[in-house]
Backbone and ligand atoms as CSV (ligand in chain L), in Angstrom:
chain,resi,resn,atom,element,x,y,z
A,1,UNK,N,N,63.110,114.877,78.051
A,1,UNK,CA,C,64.354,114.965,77.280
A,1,UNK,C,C,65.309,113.866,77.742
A,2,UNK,N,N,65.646,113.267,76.717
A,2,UNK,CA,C,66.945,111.999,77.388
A,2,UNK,C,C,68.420,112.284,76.842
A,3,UNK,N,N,68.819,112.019,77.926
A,3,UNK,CA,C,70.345,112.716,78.189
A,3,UNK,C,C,70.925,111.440,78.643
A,4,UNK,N,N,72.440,111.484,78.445
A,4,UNK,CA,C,73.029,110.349,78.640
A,4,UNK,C,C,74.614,110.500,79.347
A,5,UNK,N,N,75.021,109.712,79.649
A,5,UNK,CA,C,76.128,109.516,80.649
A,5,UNK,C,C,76.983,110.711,79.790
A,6,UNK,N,N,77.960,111.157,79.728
A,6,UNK,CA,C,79.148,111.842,79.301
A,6,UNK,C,C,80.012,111.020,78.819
A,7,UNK,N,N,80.003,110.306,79.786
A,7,UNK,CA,C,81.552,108.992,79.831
A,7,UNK,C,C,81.551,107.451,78.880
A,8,UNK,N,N,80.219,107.023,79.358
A,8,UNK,CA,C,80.087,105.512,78.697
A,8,UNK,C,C,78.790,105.494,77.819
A,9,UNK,N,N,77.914,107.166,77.727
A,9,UNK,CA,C,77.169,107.041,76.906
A,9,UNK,C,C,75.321,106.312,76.786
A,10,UNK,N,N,75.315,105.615,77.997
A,10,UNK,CA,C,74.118,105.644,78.761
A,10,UNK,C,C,72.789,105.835,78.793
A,11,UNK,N,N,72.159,105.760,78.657
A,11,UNK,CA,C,70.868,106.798,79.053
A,11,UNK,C,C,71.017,106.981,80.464
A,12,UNK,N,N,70.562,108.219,81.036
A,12,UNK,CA,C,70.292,107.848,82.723
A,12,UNK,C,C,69.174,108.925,82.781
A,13,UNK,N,N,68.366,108.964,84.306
A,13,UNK,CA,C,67.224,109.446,84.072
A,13,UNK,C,C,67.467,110.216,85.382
A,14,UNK,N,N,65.979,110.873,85.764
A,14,UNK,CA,C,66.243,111.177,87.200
A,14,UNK,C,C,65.113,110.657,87.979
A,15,UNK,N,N,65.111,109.136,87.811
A,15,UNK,CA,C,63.491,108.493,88.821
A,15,UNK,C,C,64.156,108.311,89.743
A,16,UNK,N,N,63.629,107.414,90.577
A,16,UNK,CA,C,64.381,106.906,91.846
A,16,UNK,C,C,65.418,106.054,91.856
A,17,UNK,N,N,65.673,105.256,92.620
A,17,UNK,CA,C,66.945,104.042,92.864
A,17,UNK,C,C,67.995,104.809,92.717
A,18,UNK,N,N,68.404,105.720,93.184
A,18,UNK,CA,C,69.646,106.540,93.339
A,18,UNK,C,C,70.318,105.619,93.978
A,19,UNK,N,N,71.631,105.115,93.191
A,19,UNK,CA,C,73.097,104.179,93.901
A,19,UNK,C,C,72.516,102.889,94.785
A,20,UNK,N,N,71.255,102.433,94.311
A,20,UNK,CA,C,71.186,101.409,94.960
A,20,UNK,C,C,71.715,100.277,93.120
A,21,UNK,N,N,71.983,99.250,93.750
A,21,UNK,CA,C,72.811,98.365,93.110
A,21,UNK,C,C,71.878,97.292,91.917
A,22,UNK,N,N,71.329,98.434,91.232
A,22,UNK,CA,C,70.405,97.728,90.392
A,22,UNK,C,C,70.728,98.651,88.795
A,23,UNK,N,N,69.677,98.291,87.845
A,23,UNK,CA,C,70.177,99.363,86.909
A,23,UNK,C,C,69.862,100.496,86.771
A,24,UNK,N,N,69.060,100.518,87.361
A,24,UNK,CA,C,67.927,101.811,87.197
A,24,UNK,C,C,68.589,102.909,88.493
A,25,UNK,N,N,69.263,102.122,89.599
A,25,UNK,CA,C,70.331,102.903,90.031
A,25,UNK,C,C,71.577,103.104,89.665
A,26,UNK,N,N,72.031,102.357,88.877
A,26,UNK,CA,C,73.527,102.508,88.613
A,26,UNK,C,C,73.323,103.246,87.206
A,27,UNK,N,N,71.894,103.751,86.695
A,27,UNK,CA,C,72.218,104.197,85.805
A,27,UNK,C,C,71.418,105.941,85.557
A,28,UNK,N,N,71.362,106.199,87.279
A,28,UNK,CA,C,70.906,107.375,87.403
A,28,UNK,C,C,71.727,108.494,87.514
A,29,UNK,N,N,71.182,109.478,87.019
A,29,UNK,CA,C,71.871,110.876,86.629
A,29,UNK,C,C,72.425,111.712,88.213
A,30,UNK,N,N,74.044,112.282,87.655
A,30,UNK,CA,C,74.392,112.780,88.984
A,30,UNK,C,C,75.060,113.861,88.315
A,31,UNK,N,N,75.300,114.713,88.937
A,31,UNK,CA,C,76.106,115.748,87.921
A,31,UNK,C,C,77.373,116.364,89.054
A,32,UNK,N,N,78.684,116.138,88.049
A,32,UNK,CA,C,80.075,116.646,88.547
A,32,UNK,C,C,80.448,117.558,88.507
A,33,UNK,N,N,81.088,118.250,89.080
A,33,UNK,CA,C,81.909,119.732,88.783
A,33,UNK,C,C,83.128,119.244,87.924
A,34,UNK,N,N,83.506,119.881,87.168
A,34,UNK,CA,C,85.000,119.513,86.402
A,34,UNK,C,C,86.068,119.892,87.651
A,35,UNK,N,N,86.248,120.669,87.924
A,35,UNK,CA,C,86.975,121.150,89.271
A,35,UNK,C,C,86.283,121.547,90.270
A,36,UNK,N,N,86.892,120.536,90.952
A,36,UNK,CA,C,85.753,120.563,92.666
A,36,UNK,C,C,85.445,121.665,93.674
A,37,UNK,N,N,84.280,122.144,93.920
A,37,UNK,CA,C,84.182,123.405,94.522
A,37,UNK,C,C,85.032,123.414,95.639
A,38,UNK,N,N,85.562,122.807,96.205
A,38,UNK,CA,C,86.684,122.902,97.391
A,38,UNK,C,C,87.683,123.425,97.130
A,39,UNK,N,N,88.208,123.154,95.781
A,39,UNK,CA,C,89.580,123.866,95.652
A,39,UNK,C,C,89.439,125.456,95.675
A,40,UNK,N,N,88.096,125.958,95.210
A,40,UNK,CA,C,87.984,127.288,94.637
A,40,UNK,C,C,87.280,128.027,96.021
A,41,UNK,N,N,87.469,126.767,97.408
A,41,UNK,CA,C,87.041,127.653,98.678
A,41,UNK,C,C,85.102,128.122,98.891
A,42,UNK,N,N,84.442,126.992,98.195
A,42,UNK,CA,C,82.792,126.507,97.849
A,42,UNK,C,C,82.957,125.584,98.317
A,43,UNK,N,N,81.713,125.124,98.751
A,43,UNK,CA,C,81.157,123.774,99.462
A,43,UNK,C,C,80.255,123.920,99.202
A,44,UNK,N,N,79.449,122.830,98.359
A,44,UNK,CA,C,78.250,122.781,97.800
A,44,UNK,C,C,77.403,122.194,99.323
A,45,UNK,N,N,78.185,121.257,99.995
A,45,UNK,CA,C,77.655,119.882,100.761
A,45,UNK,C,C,77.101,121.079,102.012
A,46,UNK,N,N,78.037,121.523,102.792
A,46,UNK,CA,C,78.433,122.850,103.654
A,46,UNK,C,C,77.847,124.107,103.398
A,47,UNK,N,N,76.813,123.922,103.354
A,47,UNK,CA,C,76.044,125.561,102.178
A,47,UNK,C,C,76.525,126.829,103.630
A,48,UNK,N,N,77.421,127.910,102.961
A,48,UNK,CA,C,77.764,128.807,103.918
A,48,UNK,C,C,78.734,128.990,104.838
A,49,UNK,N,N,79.444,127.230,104.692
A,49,UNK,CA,C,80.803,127.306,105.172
A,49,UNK,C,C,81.543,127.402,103.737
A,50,UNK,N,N,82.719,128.367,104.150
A,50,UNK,CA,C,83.635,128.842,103.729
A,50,UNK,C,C,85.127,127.812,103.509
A,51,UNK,N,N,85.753,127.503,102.950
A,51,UNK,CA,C,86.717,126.809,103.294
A,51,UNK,C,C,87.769,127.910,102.200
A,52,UNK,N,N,88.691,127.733,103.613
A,52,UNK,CA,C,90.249,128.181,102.326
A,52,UNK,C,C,90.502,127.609,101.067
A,53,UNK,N,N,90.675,128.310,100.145
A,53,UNK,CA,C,90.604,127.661,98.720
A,53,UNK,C,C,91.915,127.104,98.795
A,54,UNK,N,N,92.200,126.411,97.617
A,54,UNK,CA,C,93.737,125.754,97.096
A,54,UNK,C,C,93.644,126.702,96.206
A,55,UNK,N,N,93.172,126.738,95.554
A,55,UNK,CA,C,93.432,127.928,94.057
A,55,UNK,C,C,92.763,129.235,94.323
A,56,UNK,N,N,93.383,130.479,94.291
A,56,UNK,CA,C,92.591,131.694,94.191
A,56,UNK,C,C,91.644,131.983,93.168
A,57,UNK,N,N,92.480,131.537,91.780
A,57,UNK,CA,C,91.593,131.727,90.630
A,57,UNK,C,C,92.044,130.256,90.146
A,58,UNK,N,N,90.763,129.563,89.519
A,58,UNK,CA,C,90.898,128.222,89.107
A,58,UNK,C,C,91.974,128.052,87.345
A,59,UNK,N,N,92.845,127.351,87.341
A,59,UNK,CA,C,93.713,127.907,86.390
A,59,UNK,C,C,93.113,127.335,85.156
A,60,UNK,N,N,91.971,126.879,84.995
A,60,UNK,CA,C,90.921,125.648,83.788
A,60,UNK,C,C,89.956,126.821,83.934
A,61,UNK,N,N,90.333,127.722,84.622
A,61,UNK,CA,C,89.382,128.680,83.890
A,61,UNK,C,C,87.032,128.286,83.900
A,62,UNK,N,N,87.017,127.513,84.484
A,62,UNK,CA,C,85.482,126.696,83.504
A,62,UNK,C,C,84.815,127.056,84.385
A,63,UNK,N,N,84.951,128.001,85.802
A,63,UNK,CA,C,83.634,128.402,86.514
A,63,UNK,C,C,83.169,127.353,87.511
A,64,UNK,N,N,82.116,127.457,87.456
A,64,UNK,CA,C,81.643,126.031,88.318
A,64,UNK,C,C,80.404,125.029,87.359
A,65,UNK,N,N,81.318,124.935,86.131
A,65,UNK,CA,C,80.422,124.414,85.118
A,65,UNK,C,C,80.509,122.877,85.354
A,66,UNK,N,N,79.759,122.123,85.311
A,66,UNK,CA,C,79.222,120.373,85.435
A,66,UNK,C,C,79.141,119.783,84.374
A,67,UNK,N,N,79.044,118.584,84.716
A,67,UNK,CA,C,78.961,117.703,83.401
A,67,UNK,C,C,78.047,116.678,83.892
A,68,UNK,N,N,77.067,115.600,83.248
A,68,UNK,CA,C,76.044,114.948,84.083
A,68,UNK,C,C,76.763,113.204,83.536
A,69,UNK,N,N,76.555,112.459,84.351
A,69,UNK,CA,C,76.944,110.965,84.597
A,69,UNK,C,C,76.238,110.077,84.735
A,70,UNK,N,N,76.518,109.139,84.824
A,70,UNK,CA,C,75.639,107.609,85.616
A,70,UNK,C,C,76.190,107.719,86.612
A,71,UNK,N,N,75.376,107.087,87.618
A,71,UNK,CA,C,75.861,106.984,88.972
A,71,UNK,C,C,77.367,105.787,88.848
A,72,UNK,N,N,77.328,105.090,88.057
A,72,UNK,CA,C,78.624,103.925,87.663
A,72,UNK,C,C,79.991,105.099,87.569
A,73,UNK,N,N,79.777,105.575,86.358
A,73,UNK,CA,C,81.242,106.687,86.048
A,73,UNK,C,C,81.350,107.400,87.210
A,74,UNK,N,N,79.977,108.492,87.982
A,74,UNK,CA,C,80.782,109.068,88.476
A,74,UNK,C,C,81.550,108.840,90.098
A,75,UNK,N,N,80.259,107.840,90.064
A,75,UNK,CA,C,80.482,107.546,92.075
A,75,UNK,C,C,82.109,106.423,91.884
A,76,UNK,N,N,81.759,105.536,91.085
A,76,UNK,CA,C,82.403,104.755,91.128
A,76,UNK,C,C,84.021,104.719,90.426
A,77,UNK,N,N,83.743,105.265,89.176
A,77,UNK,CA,C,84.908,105.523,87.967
A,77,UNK,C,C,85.556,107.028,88.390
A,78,UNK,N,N,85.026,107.565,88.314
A,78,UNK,CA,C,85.325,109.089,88.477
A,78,UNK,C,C,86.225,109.611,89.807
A,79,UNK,N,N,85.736,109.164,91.037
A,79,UNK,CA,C,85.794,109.103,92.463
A,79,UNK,C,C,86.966,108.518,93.079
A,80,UNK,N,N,86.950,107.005,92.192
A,80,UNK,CA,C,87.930,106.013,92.887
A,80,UNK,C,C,88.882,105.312,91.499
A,81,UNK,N,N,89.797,106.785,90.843
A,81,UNK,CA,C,91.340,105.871,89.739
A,81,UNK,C,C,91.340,104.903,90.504
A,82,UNK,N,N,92.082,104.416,90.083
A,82,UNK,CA,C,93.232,103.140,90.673
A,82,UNK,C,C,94.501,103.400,90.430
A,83,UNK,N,N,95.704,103.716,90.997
A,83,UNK,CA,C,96.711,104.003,91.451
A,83,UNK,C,C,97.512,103.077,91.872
A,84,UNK,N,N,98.546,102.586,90.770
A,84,UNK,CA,C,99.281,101.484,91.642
A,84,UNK,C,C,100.587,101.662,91.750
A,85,UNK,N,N,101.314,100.877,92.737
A,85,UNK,CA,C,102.268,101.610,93.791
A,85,UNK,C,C,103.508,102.468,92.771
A,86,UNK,N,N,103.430,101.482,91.100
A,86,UNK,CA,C,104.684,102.000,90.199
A,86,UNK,C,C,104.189,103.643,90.095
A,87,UNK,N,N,102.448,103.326,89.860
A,87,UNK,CA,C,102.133,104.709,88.998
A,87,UNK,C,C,102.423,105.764,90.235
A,88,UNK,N,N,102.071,105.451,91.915
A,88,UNK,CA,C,102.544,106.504,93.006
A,88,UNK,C,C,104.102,106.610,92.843
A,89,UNK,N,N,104.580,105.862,92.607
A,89,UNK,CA,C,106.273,106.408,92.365
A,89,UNK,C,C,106.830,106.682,91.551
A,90,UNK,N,N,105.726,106.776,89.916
A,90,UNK,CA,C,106.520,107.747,88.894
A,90,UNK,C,C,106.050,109.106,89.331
A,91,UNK,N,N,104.561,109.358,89.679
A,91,UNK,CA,C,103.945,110.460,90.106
A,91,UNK,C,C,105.210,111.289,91.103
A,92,UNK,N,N,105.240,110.499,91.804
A,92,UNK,CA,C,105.679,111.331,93.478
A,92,UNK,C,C,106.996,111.898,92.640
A,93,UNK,N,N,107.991,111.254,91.750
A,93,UNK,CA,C,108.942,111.468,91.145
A,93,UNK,C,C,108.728,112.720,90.421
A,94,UNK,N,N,108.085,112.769,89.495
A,94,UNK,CA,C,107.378,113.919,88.567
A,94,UNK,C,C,107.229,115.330,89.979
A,95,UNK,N,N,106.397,114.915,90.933
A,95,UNK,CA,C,106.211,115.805,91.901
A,95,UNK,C,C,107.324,116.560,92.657
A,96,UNK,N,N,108.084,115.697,92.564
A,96,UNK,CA,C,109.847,116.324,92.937
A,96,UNK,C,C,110.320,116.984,92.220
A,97,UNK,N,N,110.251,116.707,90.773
A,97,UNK,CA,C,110.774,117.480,89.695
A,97,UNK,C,C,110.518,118.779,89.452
A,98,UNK,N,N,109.240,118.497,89.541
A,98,UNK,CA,C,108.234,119.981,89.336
A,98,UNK,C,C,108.667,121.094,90.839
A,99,UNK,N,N,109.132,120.105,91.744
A,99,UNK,CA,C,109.723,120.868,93.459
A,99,UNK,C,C,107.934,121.129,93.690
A,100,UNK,N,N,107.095,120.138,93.581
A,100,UNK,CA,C,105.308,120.611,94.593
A,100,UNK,C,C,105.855,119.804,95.469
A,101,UNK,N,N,107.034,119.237,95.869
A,101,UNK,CA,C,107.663,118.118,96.838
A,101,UNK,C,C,107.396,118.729,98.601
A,102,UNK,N,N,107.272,118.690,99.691
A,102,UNK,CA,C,107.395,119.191,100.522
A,102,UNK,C,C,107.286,118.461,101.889
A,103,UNK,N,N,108.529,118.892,102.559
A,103,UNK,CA,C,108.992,118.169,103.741
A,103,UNK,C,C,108.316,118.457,104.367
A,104,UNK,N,N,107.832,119.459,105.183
A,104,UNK,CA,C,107.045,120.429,106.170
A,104,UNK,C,C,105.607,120.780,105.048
A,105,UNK,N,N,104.658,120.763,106.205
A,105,UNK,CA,C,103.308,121.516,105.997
A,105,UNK,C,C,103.637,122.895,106.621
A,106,UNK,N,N,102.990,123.624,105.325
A,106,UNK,CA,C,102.880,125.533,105.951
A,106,UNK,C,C,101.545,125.643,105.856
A,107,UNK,N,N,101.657,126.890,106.075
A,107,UNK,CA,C,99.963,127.184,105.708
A,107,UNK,C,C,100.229,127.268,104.352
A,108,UNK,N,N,100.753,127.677,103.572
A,108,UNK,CA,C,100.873,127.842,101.759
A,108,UNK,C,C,100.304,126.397,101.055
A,109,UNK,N,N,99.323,126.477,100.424
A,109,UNK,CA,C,98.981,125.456,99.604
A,109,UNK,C,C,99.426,125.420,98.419
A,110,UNK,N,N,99.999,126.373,98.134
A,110,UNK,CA,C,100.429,126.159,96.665
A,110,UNK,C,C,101.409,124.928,96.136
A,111,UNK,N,N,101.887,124.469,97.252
A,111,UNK,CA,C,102.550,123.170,96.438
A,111,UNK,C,C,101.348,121.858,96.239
A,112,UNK,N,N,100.089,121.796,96.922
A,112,UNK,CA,C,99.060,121.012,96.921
A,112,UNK,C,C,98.350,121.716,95.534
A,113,UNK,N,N,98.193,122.677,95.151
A,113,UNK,CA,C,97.740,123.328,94.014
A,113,UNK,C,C,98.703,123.131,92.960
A,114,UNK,N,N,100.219,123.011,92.869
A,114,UNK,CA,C,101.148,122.537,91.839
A,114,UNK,C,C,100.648,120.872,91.889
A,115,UNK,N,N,100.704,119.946,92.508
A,115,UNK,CA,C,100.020,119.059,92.291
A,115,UNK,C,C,98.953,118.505,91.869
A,116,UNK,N,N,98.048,119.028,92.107
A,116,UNK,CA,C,96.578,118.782,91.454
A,116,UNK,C,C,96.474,119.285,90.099
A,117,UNK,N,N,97.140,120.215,89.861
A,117,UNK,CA,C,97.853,120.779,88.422
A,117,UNK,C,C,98.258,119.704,87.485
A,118,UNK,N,N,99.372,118.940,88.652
A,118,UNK,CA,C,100.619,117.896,87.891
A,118,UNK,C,C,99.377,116.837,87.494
A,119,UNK,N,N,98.621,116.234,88.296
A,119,UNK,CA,C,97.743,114.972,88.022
A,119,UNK,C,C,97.295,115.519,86.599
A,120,UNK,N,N,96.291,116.370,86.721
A,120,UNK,CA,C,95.581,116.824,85.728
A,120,UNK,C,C,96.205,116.700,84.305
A,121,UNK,N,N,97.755,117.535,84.313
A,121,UNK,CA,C,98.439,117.121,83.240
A,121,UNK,C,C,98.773,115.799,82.892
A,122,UNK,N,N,98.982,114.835,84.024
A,122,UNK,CA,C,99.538,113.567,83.960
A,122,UNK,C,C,98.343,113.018,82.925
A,123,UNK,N,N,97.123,113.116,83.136
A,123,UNK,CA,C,95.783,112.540,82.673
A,123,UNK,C,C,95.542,112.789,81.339
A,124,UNK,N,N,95.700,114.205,81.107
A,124,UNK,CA,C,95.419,114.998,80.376
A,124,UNK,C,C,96.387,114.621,79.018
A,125,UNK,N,N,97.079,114.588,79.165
A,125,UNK,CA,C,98.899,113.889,78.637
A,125,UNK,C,C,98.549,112.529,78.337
A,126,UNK,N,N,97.923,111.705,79.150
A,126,UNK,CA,C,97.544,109.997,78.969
A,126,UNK,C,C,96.675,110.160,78.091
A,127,UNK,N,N,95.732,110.084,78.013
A,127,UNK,CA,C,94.486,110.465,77.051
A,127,UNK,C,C,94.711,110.930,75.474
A,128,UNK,N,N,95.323,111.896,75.702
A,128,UNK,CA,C,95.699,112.564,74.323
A,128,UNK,C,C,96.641,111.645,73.233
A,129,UNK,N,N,97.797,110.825,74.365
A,129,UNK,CA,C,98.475,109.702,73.918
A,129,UNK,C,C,98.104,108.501,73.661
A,130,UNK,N,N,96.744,108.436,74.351
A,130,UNK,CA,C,95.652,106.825,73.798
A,130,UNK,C,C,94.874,107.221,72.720
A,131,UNK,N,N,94.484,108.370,72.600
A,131,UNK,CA,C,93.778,108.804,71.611
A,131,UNK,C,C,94.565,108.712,70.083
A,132,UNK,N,N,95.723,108.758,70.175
A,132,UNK,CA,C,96.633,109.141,68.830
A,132,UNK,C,C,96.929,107.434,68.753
A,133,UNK,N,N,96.844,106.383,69.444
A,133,UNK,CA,C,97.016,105.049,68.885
A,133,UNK,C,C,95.709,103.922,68.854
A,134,UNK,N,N,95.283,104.396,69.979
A,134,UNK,CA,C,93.568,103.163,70.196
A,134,UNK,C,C,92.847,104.154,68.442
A,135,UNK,N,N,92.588,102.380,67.950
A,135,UNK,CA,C,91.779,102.509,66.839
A,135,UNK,C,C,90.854,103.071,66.987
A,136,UNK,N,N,89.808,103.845,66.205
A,136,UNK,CA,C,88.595,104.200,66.335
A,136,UNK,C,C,87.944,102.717,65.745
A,137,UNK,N,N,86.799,102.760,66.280
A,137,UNK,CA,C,85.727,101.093,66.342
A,137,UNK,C,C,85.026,101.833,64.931
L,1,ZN,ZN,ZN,78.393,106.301,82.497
């Protein structure tokens, strides 16, 4: 059965050359969580360690459902935005607003959970707004 990237559409397979720098690696199948088992207190990597969640109940609701990639989107695109210093200082701004702002670390994560919230919307919000002007091809 051939299945293809999510993102850029792809074929990718599951032979070998996993992330080595060829095509047949950069264009092998990896599969993501939409929301990362860490927040929800899972460790896929850690089988049996426990970690304190950020979220009690995941607020996207989606379980621990995946989506499958090229090794390009997800290691590379997916893994590592790019963030530049304006976009960290409208963010951090937004983050004040919302008060996920915080002088002191507690044990309470919930202002790290109002944040990961805020990105999500930030993205979520971008997208929807490229979508309503980028032409369709
Ligand atoms: Zn891809």
């Amino acid at each position: 059965m051939t299945k293809n990237c999510a993102v850029c559409g792809c074929r990718i397979h599951r032979g070998g050359e996993y992330a080595t720098p060829t095509v047949d690696g950069r264009s092998h199948a990896t599969r993501h969580h939409y929301v990362a088992e860490r927040f929800l207190g899972r460790s896929r990597n850690r089988r049996g360690e426990q970690r304190e969640p950020i979220f009690q109940e995941s607020p996207w609701h989606l379980g621990g459902q995946t989506e499958e990639f090229c090794y390009d989107c997800h290691e590379e695109l997916l893994h590592n935005p790019v963030f530049l210093p304006e976009d960290i200082r409208g963010f951090a701004e937004l983050v004040e607003r919302r008060k996920w702002s915080e002088a002191e670390k507690t044990t309470d994560r919930g202002k790290l959970a109002g944040r990961i919230e805020l990105l999500h919307e930030v993205l979520s919000l971008g997208i929807e707004k490229l979508l309503k002007t980028e032409r369709r091809k």
